[in-house]
N, C-alpha and C positions, 0 to 999 in steps of 0.2 A: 807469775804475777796474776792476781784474781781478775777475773774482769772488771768489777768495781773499781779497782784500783786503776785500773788503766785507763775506764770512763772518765775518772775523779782527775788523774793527771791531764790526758785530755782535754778537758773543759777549762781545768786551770791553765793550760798552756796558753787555748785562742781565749781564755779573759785574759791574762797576761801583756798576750802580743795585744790584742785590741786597746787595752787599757796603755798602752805602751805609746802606739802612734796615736791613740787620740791625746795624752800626758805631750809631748813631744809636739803635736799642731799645735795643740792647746797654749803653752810656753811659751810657743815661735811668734804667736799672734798676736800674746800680750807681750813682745818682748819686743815687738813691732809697731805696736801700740804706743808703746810708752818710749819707743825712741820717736816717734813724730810728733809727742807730745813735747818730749825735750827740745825738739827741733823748732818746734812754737813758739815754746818758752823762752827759749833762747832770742829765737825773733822778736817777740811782743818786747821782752828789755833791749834789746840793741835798737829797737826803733823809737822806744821810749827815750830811752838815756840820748839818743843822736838828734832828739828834738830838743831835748830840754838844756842842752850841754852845747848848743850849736853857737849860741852868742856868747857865752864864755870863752868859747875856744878860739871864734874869731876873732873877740878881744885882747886873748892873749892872756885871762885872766887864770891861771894854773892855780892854784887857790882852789878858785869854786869851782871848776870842774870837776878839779881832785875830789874837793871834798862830794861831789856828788856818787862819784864813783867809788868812794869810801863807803859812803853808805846804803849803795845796794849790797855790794860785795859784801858788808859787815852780815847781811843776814844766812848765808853760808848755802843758798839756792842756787849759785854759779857757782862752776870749777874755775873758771878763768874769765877776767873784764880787762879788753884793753883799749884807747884808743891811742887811733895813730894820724899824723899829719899828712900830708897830702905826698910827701916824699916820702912816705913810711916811716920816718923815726915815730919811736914808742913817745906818745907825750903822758902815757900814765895806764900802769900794769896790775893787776892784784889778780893772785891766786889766792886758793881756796884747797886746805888738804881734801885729799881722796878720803872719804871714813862713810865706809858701809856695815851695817849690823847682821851680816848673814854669810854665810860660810864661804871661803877660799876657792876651795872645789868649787860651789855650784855659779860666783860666778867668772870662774875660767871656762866652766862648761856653756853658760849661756851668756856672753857680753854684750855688753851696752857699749853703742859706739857714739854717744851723743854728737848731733852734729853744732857746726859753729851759725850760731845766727849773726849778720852784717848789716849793718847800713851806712849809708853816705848823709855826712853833716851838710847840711845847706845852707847858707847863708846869701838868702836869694835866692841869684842864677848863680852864684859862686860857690864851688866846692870849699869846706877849711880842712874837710879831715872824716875818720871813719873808725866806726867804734864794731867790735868784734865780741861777740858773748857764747859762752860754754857755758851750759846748763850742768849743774852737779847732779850725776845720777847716782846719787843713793839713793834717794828717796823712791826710786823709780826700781833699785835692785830689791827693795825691803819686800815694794809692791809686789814684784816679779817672785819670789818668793814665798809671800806670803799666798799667793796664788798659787804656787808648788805643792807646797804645806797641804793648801785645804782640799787640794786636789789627791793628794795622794791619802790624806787619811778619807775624806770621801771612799777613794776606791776601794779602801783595806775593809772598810764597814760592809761596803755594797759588796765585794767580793767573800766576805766573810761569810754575811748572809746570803748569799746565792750558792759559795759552796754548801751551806747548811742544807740549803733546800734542795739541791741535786743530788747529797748524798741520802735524804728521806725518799727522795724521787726514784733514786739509784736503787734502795732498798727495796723499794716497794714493786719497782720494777721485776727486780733479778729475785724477787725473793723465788718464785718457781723452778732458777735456778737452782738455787739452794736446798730445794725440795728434792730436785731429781738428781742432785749431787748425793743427797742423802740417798732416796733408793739405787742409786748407783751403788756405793758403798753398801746398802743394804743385800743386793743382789752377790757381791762377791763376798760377802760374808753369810753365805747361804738362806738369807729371808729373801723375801719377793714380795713387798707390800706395793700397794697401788696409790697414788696421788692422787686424791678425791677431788679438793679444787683444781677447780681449770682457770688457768691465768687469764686477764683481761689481753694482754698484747697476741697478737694472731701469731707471731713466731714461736712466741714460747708457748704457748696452748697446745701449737702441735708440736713438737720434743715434747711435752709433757706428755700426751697421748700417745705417742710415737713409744718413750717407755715403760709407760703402761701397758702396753701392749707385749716390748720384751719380758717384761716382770711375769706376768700372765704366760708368754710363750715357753718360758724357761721354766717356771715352774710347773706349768702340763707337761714338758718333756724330760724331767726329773720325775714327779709323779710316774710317767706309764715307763720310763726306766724302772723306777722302782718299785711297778708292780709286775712287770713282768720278769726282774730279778728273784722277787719273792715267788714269783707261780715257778719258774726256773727249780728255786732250789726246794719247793715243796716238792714237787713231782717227783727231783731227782735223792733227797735226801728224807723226805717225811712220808709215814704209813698214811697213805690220804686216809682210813677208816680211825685211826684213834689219834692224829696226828703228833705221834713221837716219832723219834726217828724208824728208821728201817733198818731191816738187817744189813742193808749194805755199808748205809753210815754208822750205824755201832759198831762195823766192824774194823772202819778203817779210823774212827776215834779211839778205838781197843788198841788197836796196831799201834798207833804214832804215841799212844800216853806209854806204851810199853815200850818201845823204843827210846823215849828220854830217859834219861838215867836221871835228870831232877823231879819226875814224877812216883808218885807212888798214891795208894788209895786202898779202894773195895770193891767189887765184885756182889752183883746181887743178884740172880736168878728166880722170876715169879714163875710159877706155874698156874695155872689153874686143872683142875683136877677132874678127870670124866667130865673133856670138854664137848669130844664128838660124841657121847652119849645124851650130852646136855641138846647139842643141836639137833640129832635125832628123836629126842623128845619134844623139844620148845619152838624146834624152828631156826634156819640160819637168821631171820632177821635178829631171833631172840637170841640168838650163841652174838652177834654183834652188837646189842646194844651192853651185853655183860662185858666186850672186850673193853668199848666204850667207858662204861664205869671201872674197870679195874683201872684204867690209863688216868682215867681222873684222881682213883682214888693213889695212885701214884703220885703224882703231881702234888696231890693235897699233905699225903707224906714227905716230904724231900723238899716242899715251901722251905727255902729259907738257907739249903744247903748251896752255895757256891762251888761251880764246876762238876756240876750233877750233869750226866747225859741217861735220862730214858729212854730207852729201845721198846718197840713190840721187835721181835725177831722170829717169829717164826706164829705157825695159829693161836696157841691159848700159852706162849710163851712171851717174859717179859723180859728186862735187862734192867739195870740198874747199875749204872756206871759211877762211884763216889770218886773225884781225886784228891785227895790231899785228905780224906778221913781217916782217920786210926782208928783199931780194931774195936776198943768201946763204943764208938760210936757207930760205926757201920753196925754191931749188937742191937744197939737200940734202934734202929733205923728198920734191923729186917724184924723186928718184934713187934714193932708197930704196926708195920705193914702184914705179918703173918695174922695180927689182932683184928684190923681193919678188913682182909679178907673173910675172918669169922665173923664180922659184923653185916655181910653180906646178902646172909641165908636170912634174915631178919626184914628186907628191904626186896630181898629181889626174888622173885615167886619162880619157882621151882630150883633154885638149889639147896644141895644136901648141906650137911649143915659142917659137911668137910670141902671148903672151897678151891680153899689150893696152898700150895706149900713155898717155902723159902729160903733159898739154898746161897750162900756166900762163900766170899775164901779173901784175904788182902792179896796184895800184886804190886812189887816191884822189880825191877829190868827181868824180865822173862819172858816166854813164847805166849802167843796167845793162846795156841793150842794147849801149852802145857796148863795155864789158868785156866780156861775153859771146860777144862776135863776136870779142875778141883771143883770147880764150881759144880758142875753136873755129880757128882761126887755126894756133894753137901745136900743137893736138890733130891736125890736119893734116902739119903739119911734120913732128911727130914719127911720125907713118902712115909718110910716107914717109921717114922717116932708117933704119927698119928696126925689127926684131925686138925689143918690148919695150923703146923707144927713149922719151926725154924732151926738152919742149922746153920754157924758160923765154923768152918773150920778154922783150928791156930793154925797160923802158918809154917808152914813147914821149910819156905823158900830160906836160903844160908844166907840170902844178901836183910830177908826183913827183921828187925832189931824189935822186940816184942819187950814193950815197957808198958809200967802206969802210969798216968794221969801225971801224978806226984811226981814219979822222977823223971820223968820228962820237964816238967817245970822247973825241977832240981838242978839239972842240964844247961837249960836253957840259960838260970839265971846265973849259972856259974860262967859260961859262956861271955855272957853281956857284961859282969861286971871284970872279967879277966881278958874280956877279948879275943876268946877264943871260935876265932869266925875266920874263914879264910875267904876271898871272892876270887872269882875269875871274872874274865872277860871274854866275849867272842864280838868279835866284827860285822855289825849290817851292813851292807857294800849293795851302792848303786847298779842300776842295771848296766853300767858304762865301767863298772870295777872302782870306782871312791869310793873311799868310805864316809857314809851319814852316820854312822855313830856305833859306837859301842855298848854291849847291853852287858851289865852285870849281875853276876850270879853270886847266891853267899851259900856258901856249906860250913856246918858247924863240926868243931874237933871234938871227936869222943874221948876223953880222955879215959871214959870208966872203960871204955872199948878198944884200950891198949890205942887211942889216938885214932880211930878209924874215920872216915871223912864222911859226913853224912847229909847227902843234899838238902834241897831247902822243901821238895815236895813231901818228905820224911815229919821234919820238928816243925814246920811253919803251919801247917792244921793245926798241931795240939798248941803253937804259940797262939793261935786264934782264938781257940778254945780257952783256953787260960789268962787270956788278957794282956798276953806279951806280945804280939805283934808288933802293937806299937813301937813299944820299946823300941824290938829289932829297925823297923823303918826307922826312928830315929838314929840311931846306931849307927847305921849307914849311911846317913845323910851328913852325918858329922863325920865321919870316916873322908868321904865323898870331901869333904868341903876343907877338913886340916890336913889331910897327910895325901890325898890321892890327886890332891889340884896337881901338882908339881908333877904327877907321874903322864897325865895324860896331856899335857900343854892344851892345846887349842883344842881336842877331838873331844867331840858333844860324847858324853855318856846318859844309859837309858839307866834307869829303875826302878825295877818294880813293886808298888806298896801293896799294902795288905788293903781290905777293905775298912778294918776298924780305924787305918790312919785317915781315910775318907772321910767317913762320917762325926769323926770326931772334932770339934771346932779350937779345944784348946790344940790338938795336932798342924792343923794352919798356921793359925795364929805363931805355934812355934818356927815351924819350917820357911813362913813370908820372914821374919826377925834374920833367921837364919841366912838364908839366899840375900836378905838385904845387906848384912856386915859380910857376903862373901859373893858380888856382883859380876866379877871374871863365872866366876862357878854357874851361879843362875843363869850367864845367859849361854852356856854349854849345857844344861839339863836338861833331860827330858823324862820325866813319870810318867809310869805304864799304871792303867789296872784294867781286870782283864773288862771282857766283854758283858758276862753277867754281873760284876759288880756293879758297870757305867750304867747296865740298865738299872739296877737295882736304886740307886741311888743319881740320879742325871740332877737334880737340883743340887745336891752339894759338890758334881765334878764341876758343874759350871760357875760355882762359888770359886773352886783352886782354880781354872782357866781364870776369872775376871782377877782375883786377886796377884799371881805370879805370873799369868803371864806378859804384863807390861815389866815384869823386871826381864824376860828375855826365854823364861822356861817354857819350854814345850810337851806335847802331851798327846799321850798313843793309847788306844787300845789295844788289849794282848788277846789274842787266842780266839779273834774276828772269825763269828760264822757258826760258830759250837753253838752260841746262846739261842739262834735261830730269830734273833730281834730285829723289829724294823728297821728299815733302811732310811725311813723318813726320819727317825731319834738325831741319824749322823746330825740332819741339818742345826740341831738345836746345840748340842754337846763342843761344839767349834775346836775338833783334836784337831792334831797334824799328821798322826799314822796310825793307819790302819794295819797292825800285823796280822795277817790272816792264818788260822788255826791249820796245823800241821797235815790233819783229817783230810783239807779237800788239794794238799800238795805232794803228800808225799808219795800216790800212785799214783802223779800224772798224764807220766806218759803212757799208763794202762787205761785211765778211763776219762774218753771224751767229754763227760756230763760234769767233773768238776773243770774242765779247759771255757766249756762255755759259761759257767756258775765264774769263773775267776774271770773273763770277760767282761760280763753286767758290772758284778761288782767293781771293776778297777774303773768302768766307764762313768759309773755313779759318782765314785770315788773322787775322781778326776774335775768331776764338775763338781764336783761341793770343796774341789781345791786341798783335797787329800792325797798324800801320799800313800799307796799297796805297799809293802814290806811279807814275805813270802816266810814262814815258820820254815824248817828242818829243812832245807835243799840238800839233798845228801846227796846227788850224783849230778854229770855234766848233761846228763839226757832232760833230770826233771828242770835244770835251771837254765837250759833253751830252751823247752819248752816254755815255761814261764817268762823269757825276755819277748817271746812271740806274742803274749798276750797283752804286751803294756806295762808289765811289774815295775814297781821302781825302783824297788831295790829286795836283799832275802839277806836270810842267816840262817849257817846250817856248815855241816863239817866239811861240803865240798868246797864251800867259801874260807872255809878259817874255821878253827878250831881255838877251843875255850883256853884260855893261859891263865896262870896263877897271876893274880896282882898282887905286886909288891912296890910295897913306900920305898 
């Protein structure tokens, strides 16, 4: 119960009691009152009548005394007139009914006991006889009553208005409460605003400053968490001179995209060309500020490609990591880039007007060594085809399926309208071994390909490209919600959308309708997308967070830490898991620099009220390792392994 509420009961209770015992004297007094007045009353006529009635009675005359006592009695102000003779017999009696105008109850609760007024008849020195009078208290119960009445609506008004004015009092008091209730709440929901006014009452002014103060504390020590997370993973991940990654992280991003079997992509190898001749003539400052702009003009190429990683790797060496592009695209990608390094010698004083060459190959499930040597292959080729020249080789690998545009989309949509999709499932499990939820994966049946199963890093590029993603997200989410409720019962499952179901608003709009006619379902959800998508777009993830997540859905990023994005974004994006990219797990128990890098981030994490979820744990060494650092939970084949779903 609010404190308000408790003031407000409070106050009503001592008016209550107060108005209770002062109701209650009040009553007793006038109930005291008006029995002394009866008692009066009663005297003033027994003394009257025993004057006037006194030579009647000693004459014996019954007649006129009667009739005298006839006539008070007739006016209905006495309960009872008697007199009596000097031996007590009655010489003349008249009652009066009992009839009062006010309720049964109130006066059993409050009685009137009028008393009897007497006197002695005198005749002379000689007694004749003695008249005895009861005052009728009605009139006295009406009184009594009526004084109840104006008492008690009296109080209803005065206590009406008093409660009114205790609860504007109340308000105006606690409102500073209500303030730091708010940055209260604001604080565990990752803001940290500050209460500008200061309360008039000396209690709450200080609480009020008191969490101004934590708001301020907590947010400086998130701050230098989160910058010295980011120098962390600069140092140990990024070329401090062109700031792409390094060789060491392109190569452990190489490793783990080639190790999933739902990945697939391209390979891009920059050279630049008579580098150390360049620096021998210009100067190392000048062989660096060229690395400098190739990284940029990198970056300015690949704007806009999702799950791009850029390497420098080695002196006048570059990398160019695409996953989920198909081979036409990766074509136009190293053409671009072969173009833009000819546009070089026009800009940058002293190179030849052959800058550097560009060497590709695609890559799915195989050795990095064995890509790596196609790639250098290609980067050869292209040396020798000439001047700022590109070369994509076709792939040669048995597992890559080498299609067009067209029949991939052809595929796709025969797929979507026949259903021919199969998912699996694999287990994210706490670090105490429950399981938090199940992630699913969809692979499409080739039928043109004698039924071969073709993951989703394979068709889900070119679905993007072609404007079927959507679709597919939708697909699954109806899948998810008719035929798959029943198979998982209560176990929350993950899935992951494409970026065009993000940004698109009739996409929402359909999947809130959706989760809302299927509410068991919503509040077991949880959508992933990855890390460069949340950045790319953070105002429409926090549209699908405000909109589903009061029906119960929850909401992760996938492949945490590739995109190299700030730490400070988490606070605004309000997910619930953090899955961190396979890249800084899957040599952990070889290289210290991502043990402390998973450190920072699970502590950041932690305080902005996030759950860590560990990508690819593939053996018992890297997922001790990982329960040492705080993880909260992983997924990976040492945990469980991916099963077909089936309705």
């Amino acid at each position: 119960m609010s404190l308000s509420k408790q003031l407000v009961l409070l106050i009503s209770a001592l008016v209550l009691l107060l108005f209770t015992g002062t109701f209650l004297i009040s009553v007793h007094h006038t109930r005291d009152y008006l029995e002394s007045q009866l008692a009066s009353h009663a005297q003033d006529a027994a003394t009257s009548l025993g004057l006037s009635a006194t030579a009647h009675v000693a004459s014996g005359d019954q007649p006129m005394f009667t009739a005298m006592v006839n006539a008070i009695a007739h006016r209905g102000d006495y309960l009872s007139i008697r007199i009596e003779g000097l031996d007590g017999k009655v010489l003349v009696e008249r009652h009066t009914d009992f009839r009062a105008d006010v309720p049964q109850w109130f006066m059993a609760l409050f009685p009137l006991h009028p008393p009897e007024g007497d006197a002695m008849m005198m005749s002379g020195w000689r007694q004749v006889g003695k008249v005895r009078v009861v005052s009728h208290p009605g009139l006295a119960y009406r009184k009594l009553w009526s004084t109840a009445v104006d008492t008690l609506v009296w109080f209803f008004v005065a206590a009406g208005a008093l409660l009114l004015l205790a609860l504007a009092l109340l308000r105006w008091m606690l409102r500073p409460l209500k303030k730091v209730e708010w940055q209260a709440e604001a604080i565990c929901n990752r803001e940290f605003p500050v209460v500008e006014e200061r309360p008039f009452t000396l209690e709450f002014r200080r609480v009020v400053d008191a969490m101004n103060r934590l708001s301020i504390k907590v947010r400086q020590m998130l701050d230098n968490a989160e910058r010295l997370a980011a120098r962390l993973r600069e140092q140990a991940y990024t070329d401090a001179l062109t700031g792409l990654a390094n060789r060491r992280h392109f190569m452990a991003v190489l490793e783990s995209r080639l190790a999933d079997e739902q990945s697939a992509g391209g390979l891009l190898l920059v050279q630049i060309r008579d580098f150390k001749a360049f620096n021998d003539a210009r100067g190392y400052q000048a062989g660096d500020q060229l690395l400098v702009v190739v990284a940029d003009l990198l970056r300015q190429e690949s704007a806009g490609l999702e799950r791009t990683t850029l390497a420098h790797v080695a002196g006048a060496d570059f990398a160019v990591l695409c996953e989920g592009l198909d081979e036409a695209r990766l074509r136009e990608l190293a053409a671009r880039i072969a173009a833009a390094l000819g546009g070089l010698c026009a800009v940058q004083e002293g190179l030849p007007a052959d800058v550097g060459q560009v060497g590709g190959v695609m890559y799915r499930d195989q050795a990095a060594g064995e890509l790596l040597a196609q790639a250098d292959l290609a980067l050869r080729q292209a040396r020798q085809a000439g001047g700022n020249a590109w070369v994509v080789l076709e792939s040669a690998h048995a597992a890559c399926v080498t299609r067009s545009a067209t029949q991939w989309g052809k595929a796709i949509e025969h797929a979507l309208d026949k259903g021919f999709f199969q998912m699996q499932a694999q287990g994210v499990y706490a670090a105490g071994g429950t399981l938090l939820h199940r992630e699913l994966f969809l692979r499409l049946v080739d039928l043109e390909d004698e039924g071969a199963i073709v993951p989703a890093g394979v068709f889900v590029p070119v679905a993007e490209s072609l404007g079927l993603a959507v679709r597919i997200d939708r697909w699954v989410i109806t899948e998810v919600c008719e035929r798959l409720s029943g198979v998982f019962g209560e176990e929350p499952l993950a899935i992951n959308l494409s970026s065009g179901s993000l940004v698109e608003a009739e996409c929402l709009e359909w999947v809130e309708q959706t989760l809302r006619a299927h509410p068991k379902v919503a509040c077991h959800l949880v959508l992933e997308w990855s890390e460069y998508t949340a950045q790319a777009h953070p105002q429409r993830l926090r549209e699908w967070i405000d909109r589903l997540a009061p029906l119960g859905v929850k909401f992760s990023l996938d492949h945490f830490g590739k995109g190299f994005s700030a730490f400070a974004a988490l606070r605004e994006l309000k997910v619930h898991y953090l899955k961190v990219d396979a890249a800084f797990t899957r040599d952990l128990e070889q290289d210290p620099q991502d043990t402390f890098f998973l450190h920072a981030l699970i502590d950041i994490a932690h305080g902005l009220e996030l759950q860590v979820i560990a990508e690819a744990v593939e053996s018992a060494a890297v997922w001790a390792r990982l329960r040492e650092t705080g993880i909260d939970g992983g997924r990976g084949y040492f945990l469980g392994e991916p099963e077909d779903v089936r309705a």
